[in-house]
The first five atom37 places (N, CA, C, CB, O) and aatype in JSON, in Angstrom:
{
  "aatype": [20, 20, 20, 20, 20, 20, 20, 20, 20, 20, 20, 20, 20, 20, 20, 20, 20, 20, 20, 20, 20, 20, 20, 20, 20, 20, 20, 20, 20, 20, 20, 20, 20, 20, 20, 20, 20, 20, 20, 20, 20, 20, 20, 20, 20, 20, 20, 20, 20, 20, 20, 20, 20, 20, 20, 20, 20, 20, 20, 20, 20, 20, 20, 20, 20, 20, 20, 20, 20, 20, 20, 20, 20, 20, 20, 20, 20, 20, 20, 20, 20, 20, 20, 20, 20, 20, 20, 20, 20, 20, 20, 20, 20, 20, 20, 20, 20, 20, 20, 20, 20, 20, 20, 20, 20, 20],
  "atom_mask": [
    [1, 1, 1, 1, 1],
    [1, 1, 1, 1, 1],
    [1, 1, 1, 1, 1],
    [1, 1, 1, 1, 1],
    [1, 1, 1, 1, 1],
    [1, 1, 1, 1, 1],
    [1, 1, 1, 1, 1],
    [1, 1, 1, 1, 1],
    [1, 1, 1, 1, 1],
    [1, 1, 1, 1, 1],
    [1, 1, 1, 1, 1],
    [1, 1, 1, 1, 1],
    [1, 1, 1, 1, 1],
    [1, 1, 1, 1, 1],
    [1, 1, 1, 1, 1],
    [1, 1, 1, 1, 1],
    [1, 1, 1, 1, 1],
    [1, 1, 1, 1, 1],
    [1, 1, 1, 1, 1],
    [1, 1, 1, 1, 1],
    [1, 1, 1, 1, 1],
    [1, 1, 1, 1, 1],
    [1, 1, 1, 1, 1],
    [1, 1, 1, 1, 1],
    [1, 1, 1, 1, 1],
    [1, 1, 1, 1, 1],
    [1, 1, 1, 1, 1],
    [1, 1, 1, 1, 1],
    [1, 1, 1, 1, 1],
    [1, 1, 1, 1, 1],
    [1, 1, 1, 1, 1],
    [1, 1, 1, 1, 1],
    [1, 1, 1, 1, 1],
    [1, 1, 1, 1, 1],
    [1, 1, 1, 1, 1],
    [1, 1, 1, 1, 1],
    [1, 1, 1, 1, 1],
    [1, 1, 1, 1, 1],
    [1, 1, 1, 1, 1],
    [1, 1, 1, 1, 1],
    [1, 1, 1, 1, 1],
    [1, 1, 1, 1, 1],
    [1, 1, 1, 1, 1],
    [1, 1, 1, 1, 1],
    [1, 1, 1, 1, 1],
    [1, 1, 1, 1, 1],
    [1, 1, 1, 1, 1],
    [1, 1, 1, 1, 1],
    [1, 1, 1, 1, 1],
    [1, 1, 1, 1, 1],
    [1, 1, 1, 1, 1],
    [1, 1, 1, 1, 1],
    [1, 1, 1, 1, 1],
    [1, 1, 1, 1, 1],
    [1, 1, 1, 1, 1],
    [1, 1, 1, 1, 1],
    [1, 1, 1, 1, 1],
    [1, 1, 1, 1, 1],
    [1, 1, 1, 1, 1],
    [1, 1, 1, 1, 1],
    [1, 1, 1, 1, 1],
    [1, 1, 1, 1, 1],
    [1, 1, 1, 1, 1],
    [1, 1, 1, 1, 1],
    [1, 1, 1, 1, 1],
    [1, 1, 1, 1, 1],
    [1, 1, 1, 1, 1],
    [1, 1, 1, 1, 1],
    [1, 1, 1, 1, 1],
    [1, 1, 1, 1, 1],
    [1, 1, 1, 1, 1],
    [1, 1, 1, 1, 1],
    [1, 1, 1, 1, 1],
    [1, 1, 1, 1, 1],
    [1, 1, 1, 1, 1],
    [1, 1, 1, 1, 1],
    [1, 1, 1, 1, 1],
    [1, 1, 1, 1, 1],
    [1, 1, 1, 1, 1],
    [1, 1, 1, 1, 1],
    [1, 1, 1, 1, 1],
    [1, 1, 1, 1, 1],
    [1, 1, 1, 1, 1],
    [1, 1, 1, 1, 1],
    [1, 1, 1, 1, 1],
    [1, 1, 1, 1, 1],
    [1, 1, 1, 1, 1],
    [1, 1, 1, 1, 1],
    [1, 1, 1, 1, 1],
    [1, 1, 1, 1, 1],
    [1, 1, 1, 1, 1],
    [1, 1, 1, 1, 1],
    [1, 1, 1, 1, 1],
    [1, 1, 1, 1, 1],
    [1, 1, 1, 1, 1],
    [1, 1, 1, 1, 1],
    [1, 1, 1, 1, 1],
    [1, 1, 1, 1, 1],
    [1, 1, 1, 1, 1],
    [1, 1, 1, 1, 1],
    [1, 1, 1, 1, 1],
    [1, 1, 1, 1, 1],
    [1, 1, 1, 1, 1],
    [1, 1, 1, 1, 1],
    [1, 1, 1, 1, 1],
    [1, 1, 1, 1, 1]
  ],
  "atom_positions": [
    [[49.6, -14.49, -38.74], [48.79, -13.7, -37.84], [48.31, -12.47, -38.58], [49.58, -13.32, -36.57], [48.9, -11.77, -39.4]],
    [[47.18, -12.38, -38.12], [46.75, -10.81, -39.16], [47.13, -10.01, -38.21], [44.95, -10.35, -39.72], [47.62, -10.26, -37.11]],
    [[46.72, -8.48, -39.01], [46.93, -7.46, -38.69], [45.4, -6.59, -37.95], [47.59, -6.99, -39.92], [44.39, -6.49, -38.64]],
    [[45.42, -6.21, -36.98], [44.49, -5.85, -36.19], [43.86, -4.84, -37.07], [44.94, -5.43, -34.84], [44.34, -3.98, -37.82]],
    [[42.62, -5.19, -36.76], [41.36, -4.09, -37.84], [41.49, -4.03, -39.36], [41.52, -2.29, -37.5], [41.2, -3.07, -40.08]],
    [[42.14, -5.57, -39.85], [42.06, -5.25, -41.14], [41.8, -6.18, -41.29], [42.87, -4.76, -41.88], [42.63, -7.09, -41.31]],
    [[40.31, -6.37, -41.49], [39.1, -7.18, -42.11], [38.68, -8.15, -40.73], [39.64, -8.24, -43.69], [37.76, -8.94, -40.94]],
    [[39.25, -8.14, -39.42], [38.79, -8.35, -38.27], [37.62, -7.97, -37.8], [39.49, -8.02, -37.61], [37.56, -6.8, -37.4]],
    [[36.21, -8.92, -37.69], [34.62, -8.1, -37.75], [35.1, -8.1, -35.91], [32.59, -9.32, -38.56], [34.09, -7.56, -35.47]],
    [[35.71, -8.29, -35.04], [35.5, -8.3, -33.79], [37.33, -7.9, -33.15], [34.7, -9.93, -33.4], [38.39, -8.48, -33.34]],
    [[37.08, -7.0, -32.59], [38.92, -6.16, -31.94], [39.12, -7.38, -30.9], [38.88, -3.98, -30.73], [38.83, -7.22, -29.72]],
    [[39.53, -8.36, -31.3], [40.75, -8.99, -30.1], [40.59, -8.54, -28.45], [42.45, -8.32, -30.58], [40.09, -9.32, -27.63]],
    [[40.91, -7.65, -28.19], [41.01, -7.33, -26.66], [39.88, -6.35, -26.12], [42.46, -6.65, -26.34], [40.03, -5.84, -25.01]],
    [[38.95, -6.12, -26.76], [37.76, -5.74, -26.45], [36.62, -6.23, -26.62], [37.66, -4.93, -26.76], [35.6, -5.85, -26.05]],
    [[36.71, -7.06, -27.39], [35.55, -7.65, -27.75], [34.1, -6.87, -28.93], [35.11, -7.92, -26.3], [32.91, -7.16, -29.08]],
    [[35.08, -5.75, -29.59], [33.5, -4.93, -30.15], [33.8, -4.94, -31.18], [32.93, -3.41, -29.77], [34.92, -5.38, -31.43]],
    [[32.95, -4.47, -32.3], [33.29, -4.29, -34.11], [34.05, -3.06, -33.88], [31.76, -4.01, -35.42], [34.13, -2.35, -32.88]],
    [[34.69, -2.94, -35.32], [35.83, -1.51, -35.39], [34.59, -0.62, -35.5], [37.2, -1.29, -37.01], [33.49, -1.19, -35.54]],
    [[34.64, 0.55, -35.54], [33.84, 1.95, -35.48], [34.55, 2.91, -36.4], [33.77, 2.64, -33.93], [35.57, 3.43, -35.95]],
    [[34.13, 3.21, -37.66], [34.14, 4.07, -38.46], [34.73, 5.39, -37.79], [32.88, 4.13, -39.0], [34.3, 5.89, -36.75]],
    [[35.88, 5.93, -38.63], [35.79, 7.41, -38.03], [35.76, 8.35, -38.54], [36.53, 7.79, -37.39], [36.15, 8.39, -39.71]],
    [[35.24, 9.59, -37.85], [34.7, 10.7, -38.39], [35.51, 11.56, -39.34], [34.3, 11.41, -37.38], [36.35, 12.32, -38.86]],
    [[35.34, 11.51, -40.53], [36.36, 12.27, -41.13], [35.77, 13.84, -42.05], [37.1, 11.11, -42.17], [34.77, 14.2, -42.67]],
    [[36.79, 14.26, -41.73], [36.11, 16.25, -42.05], [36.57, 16.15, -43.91], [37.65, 18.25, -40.74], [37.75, 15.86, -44.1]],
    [[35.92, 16.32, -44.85], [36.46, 16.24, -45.9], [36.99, 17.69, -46.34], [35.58, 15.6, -46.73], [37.66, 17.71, -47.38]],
    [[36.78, 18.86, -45.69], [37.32, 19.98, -45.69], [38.89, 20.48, -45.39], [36.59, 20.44, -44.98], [39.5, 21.48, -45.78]],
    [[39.47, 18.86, -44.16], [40.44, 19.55, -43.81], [41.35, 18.44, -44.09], [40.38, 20.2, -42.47], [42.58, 18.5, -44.05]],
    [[40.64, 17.44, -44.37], [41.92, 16.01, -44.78], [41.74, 16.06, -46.81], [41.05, 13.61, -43.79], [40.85, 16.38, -47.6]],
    [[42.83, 15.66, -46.89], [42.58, 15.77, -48.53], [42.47, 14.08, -48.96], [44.14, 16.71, -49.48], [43.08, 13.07, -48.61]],
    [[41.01, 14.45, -50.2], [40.55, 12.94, -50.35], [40.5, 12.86, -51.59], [39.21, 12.45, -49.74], [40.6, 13.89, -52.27]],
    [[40.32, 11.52, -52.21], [40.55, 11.2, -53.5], [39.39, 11.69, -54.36], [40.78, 9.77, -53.61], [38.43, 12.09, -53.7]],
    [[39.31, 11.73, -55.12], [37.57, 11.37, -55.96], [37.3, 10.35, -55.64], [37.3, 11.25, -57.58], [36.2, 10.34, -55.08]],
    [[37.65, 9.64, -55.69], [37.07, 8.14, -55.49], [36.45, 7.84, -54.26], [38.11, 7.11, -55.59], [35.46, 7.13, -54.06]],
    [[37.3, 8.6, -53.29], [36.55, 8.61, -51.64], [35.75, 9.87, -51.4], [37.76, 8.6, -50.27], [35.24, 10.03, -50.29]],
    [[35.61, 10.69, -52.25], [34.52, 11.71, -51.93], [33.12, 11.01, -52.59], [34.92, 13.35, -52.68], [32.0, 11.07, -52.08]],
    [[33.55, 10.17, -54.13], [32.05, 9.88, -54.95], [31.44, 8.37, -53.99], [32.41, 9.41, -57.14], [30.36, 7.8, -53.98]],
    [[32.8, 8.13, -53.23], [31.97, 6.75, -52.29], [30.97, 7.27, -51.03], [33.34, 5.61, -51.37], [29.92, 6.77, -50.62]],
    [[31.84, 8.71, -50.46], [30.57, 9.14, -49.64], [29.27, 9.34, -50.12], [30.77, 10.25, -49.11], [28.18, 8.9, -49.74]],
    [[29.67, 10.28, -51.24], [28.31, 10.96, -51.23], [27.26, 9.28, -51.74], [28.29, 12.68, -52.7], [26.09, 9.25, -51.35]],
    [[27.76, 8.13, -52.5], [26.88, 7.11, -52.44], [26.36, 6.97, -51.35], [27.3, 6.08, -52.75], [25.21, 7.29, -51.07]],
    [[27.21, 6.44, -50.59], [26.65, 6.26, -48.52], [25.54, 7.35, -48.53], [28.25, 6.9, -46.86], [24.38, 7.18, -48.9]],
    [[26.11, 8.59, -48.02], [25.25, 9.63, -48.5], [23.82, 9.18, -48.79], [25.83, 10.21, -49.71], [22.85, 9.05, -48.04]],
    [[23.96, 9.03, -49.88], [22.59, 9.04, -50.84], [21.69, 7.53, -50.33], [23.15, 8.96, -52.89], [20.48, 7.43, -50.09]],
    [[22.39, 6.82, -50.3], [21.63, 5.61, -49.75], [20.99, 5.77, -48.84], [22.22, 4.64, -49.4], [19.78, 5.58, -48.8]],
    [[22.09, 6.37, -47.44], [21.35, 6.65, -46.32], [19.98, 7.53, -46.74], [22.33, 7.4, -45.29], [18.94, 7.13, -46.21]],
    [[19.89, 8.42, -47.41], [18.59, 9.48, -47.51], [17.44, 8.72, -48.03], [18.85, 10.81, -48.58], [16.27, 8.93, -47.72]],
    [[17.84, 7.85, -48.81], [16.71, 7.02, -49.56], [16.06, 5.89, -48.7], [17.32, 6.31, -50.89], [14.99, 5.32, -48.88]],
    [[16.8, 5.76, -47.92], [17.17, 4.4, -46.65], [15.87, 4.98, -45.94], [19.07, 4.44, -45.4], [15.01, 4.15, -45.65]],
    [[15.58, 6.55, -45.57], [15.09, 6.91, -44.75], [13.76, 7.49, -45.13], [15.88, 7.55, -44.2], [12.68, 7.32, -44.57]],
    [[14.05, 8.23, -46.22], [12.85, 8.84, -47.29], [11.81, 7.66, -46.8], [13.3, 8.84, -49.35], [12.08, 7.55, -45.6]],
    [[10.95, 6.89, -47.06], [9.96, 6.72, -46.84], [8.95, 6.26, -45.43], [10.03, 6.19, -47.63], [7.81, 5.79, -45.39]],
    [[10.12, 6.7, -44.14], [10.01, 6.9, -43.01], [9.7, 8.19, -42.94], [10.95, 6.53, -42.36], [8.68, 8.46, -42.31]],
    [[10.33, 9.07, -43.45], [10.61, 10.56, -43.12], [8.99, 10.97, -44.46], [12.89, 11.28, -43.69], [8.33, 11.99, -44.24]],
    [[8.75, 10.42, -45.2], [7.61, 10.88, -45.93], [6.42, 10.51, -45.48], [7.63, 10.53, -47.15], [5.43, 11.0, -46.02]],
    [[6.24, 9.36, -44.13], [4.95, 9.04, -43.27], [5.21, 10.25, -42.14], [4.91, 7.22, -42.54], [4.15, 10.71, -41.72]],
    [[6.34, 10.8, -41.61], [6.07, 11.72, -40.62], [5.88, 12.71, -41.37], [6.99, 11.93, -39.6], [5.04, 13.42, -40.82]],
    [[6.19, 13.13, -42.28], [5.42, 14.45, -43.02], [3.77, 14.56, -43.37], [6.09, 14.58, -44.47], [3.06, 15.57, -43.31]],
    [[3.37, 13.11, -43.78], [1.97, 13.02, -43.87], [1.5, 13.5, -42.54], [1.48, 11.59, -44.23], [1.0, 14.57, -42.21]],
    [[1.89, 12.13, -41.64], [1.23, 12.69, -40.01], [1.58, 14.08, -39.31], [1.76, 11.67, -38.81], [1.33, 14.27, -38.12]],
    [[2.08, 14.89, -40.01], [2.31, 16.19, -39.39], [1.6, 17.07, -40.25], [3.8, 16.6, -39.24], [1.47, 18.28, -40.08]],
    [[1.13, 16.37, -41.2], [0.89, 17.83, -42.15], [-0.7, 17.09, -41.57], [1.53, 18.1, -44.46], [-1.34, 17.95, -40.98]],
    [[-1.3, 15.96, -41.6], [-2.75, 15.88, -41.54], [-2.71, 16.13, -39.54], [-3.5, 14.01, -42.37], [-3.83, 16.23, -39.04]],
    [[-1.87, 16.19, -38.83], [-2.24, 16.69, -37.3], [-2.19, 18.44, -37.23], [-0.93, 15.96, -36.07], [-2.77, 19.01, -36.3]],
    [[-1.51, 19.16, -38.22], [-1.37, 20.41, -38.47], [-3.2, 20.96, -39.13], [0.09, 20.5, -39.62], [-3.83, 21.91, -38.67]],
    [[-3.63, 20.12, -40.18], [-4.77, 20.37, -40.82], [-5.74, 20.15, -39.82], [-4.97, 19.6, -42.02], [-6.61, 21.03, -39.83]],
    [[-5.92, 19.12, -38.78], [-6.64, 19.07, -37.79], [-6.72, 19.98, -36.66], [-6.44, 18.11, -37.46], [-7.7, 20.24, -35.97]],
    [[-5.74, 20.34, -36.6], [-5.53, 21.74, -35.39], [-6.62, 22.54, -35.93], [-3.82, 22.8, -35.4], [-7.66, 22.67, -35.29]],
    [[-6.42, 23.23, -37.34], [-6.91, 24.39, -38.14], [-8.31, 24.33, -38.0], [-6.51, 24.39, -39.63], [-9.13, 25.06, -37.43]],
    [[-8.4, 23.09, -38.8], [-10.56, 22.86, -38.64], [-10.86, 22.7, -37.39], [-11.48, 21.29, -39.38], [-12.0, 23.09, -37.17]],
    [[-10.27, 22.26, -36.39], [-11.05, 22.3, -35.03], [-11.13, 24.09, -34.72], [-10.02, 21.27, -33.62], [-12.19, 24.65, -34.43]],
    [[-10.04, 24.69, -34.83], [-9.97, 26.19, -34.37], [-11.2, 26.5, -35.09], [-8.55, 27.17, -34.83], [-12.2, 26.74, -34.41]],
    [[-11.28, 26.53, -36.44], [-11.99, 27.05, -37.76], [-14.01, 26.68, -37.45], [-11.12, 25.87, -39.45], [-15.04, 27.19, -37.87]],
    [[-13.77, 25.82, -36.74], [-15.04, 24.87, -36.13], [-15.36, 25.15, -35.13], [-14.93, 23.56, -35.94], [-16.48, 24.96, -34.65]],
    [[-14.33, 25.7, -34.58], [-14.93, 26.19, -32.77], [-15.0, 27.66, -32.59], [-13.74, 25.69, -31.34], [-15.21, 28.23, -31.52]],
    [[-14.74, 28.4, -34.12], [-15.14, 29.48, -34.2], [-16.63, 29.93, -35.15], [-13.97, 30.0, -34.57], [-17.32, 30.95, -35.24]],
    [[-16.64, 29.39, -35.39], [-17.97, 29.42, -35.99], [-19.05, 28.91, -34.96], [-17.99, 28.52, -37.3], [-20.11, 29.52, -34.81]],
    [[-18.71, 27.73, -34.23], [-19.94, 27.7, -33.59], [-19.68, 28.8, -32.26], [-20.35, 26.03, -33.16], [-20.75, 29.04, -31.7]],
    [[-18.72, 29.38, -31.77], [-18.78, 30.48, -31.16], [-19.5, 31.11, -31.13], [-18.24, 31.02, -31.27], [-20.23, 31.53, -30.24]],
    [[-19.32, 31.41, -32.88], [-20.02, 33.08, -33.17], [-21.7, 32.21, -33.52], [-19.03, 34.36, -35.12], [-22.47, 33.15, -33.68]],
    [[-22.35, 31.14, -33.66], [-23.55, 31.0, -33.71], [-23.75, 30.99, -32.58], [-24.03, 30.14, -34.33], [-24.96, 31.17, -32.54]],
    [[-23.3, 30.87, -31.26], [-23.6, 30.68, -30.17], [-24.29, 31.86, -29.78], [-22.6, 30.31, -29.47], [-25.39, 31.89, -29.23]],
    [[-23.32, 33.16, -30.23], [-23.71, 34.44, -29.35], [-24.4, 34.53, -30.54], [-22.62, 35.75, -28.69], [-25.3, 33.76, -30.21]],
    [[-24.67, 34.82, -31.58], [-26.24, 34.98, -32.12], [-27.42, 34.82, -31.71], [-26.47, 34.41, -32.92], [-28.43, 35.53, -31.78]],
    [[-27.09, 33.13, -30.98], [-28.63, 32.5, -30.57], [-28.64, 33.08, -29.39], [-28.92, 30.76, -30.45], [-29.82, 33.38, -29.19]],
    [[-27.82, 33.51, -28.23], [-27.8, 34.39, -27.18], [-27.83, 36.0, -27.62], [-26.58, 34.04, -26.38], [-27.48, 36.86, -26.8]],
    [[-28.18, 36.27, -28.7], [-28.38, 37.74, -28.98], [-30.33, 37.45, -29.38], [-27.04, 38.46, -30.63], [-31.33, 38.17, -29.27]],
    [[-30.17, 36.43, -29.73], [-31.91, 36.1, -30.07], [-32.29, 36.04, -28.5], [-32.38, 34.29, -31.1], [-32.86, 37.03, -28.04]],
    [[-32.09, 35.25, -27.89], [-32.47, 35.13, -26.69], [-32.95, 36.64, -26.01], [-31.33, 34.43, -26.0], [-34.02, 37.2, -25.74]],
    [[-31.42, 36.95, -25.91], [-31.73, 38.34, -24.94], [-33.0, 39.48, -26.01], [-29.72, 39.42, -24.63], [-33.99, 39.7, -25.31]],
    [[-33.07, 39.88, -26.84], [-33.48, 40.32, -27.76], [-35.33, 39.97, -27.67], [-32.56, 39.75, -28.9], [-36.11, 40.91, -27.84]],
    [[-35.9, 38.38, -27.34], [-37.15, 37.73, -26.95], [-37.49, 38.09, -25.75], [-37.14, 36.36, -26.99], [-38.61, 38.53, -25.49]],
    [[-36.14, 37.88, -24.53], [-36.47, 38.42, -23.43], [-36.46, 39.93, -23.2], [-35.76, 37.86, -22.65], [-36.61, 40.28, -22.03]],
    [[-36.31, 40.84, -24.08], [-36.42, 42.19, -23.97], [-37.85, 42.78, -24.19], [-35.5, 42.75, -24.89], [-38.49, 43.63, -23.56]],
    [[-38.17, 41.93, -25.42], [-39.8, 42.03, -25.78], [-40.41, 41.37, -24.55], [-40.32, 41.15, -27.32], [-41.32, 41.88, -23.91]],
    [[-39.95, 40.41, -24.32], [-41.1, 39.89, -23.11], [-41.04, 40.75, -21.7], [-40.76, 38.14, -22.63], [-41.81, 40.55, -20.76]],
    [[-40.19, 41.55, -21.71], [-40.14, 41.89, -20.24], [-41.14, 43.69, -20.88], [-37.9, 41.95, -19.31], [-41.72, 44.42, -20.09]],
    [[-41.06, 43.95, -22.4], [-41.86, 45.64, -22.64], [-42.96, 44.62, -22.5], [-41.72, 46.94, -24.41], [-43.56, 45.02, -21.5]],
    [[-43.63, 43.41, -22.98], [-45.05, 43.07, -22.9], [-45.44, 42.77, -21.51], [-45.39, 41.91, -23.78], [-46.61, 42.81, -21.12]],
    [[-44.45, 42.46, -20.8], [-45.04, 42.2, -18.95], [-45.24, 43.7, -18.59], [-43.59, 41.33, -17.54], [-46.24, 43.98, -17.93]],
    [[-44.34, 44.76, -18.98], [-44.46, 46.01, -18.2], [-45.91, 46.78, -19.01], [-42.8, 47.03, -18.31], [-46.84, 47.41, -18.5]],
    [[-45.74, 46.56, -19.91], [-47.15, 47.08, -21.01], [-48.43, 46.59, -20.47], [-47.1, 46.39, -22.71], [-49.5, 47.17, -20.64]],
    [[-48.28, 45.59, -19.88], [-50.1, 44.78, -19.14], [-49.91, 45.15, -17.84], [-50.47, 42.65, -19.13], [-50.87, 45.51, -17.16]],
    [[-48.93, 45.11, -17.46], [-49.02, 45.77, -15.96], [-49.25, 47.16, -15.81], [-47.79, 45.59, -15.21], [-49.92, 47.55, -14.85]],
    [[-48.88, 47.8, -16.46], [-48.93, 49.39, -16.44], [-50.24, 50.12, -17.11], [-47.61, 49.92, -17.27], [-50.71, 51.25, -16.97]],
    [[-50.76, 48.64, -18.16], [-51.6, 49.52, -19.24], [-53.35, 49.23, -18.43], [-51.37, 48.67, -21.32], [-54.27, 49.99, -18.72]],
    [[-53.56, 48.03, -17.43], [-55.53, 48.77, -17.49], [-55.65, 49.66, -16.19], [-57.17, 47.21, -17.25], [-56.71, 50.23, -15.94]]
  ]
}
């Protein structure tokens, strides 16, 4: 008969895989051998993920650049806006001295 959780992929009276446990390497004392096996895990996991985690950096850095030029774009045509409304008012100022100038002047 074996021995429960040692090399058993399924616990007998529960029915689930064993579950890893959390271990503090600060406060339990570990070998070299079990610190250089984490940091492998470690490192795998990061690499595991790196080129997931380097498409959300693209899509954040090109939805960040899109924010900017729309602001950058909707300020400029702002400020052409009130230009062409400074032309405006500016045509209608002359037109209203040339209505008062023929009315006033024979």
């Amino acid at each position: 008969m074996a021995v429960p959780g040692a090399g058993d992929s399924l616990n007998a009276k529960s029915g689930q895989a064993p579950v890893a446990q959390c271990i503090d390497p600060t406060r339990e004392k570990l070998t070299p051998a079990q610190l250089q096996f984490m940091r492998q895990v470690e490192l795998a996991k990061w690499q595991k993920r790196l080129p997931q985690r380097r498409t959300q950096n693209i899509l954040t850095n090109l939805g960040i650049r899109a924010v900017v030029l729309a602001i950058y774009g909707y300020t400029f045509y702002s400020v052409s806006q009130e230009r062409f409304l400074d032309e405006l008012e500016d045509e209608a100022k002359a037109a209203r001295a040339l209505a008062l100038a023929r009315a006033s002047g024979p």
